[in-house]
One Martini backbone bead per residue (centre of mass of N, CA, C, O) as a GRO file, in nm:
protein
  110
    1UNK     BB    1   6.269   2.338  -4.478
    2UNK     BB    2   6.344   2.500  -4.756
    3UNK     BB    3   6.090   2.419  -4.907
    4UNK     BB    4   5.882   2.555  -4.740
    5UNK     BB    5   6.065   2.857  -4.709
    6UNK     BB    6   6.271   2.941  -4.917
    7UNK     BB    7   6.498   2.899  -4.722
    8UNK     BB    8   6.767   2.883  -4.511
    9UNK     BB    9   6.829   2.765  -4.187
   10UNK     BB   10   6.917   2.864  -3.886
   11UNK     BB   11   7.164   2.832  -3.621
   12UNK     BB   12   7.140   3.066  -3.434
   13UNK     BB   13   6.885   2.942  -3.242
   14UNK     BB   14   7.047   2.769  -3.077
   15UNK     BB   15   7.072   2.640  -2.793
   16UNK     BB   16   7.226   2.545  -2.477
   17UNK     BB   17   7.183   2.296  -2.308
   18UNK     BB   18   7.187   2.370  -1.970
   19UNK     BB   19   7.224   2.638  -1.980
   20UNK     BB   20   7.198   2.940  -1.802
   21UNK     BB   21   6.973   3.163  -1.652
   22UNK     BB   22   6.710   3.448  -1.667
   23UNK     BB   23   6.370   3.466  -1.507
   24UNK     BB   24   6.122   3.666  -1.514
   25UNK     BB   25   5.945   3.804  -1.264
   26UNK     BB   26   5.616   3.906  -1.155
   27UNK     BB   27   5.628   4.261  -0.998
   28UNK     BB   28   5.326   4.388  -0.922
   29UNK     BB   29   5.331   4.343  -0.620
   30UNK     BB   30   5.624   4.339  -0.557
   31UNK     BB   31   5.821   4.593  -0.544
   32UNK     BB   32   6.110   4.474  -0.380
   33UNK     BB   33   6.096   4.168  -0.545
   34UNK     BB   34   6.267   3.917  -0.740
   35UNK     BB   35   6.317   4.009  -1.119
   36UNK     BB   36   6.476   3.720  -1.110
   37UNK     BB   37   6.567   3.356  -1.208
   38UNK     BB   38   6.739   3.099  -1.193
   39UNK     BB   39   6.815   2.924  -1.477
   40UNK     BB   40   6.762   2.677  -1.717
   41UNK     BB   41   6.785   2.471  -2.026
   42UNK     BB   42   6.588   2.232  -2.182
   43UNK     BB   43   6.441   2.442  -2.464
   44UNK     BB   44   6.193   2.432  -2.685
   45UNK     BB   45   5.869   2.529  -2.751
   46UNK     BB   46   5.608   2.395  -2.959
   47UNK     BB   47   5.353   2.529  -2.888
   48UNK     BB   48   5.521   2.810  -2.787
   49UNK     BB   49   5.656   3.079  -2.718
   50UNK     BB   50   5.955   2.958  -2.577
   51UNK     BB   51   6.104   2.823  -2.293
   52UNK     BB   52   6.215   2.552  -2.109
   53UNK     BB   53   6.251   2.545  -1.786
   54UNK     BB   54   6.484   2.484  -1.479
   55UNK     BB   55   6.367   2.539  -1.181
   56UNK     BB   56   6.546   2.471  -0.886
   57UNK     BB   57   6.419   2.614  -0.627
   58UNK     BB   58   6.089   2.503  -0.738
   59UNK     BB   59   6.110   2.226  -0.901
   60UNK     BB   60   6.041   2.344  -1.220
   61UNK     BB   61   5.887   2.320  -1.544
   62UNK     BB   62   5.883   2.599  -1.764
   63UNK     BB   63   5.738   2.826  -1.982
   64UNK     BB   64   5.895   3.091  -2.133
   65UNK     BB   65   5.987   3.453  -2.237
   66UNK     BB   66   6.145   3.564  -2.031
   67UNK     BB   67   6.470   3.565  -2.112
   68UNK     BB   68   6.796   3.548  -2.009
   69UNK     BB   69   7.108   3.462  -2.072
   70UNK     BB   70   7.153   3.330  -2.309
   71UNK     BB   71   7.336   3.027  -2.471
   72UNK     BB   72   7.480   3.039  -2.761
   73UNK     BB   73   7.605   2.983  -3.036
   74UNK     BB   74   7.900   2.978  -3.179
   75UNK     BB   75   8.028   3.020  -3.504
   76UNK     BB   76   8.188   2.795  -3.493
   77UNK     BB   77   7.946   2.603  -3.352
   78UNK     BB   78   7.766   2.606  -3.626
   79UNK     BB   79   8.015   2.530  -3.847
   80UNK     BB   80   7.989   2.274  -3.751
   81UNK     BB   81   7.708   2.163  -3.734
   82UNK     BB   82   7.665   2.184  -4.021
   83UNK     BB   83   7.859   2.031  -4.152
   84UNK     BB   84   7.748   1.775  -4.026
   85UNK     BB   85   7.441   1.778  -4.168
   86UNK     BB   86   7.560   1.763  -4.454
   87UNK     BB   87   7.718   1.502  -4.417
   88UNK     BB   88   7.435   1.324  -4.332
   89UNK     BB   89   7.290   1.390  -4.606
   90UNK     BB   90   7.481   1.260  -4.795
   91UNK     BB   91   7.439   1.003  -4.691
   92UNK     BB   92   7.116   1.000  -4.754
   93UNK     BB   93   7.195   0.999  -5.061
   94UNK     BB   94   7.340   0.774  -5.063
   95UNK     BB   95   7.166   0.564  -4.985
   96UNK     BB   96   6.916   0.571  -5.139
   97UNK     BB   97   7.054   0.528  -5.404
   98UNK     BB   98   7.121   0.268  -5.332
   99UNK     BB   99   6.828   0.135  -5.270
  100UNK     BB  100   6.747   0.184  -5.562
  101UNK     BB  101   7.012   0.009  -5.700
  102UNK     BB  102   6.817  -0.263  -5.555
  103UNK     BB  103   6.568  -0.247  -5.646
  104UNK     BB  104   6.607  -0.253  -5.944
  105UNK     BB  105   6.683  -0.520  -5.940
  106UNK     BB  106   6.498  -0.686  -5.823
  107UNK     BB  107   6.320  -0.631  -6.029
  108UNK     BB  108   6.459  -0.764  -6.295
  109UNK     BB  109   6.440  -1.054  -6.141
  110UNK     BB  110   6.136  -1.130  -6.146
   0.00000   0.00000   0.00000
């Protein structure tokens, strides 16, 4: 990703999984009616900007954009996860490299 922009991709917007939230009802028609409704967080659309929710009350999965209360990672658990993909890159460059070196190999014994 970083080679495309040109800059590190940020892991602030990442949301938590099953996490609750609430997602904004259209009430122009009625002005008295319910302005938000509970629902689930089951992650983000590739097509449009917007989350996929799961709204348990009406048994459907929506992408919506309008949506509050969102659970984002926490500082700590950003800096562990970083941290983490940090080290599975390690581990494929480590692999890689191996890769290269049996190859090598392979090819000087033909």
């Amino acid at each position: 990703m970083e080679f495309l922009t040109k800059k590190l991709p940020t892991l602030n917007d990442i949301v938590v999984f099953g996490s609750t939230c609430t997602v904004h009802v259209d009430t122009r028609n009625k002005s008295l009616g319910e302005r938000g409704k509970a629902a689930i967080i089951t992650g983000k659309s590739d097509q449009t900007k917007g989350y996929k929710v799961h709204i348990p009350r009406d048994k459907v999965v929506v992408v919506k954009k309008h949506v509050q209360n969102i659970e984002i990672l926490t500082d700590e658990q950003n800096g562990q996860l970083k941290s983490h993909l940090e080290k599975i890159d390690r581990q494929e460059e480590t692999l890689t490299d191996s890769q290269r070196n049996v190859q090598a190999q392979a090819g000087g014994k033909k």
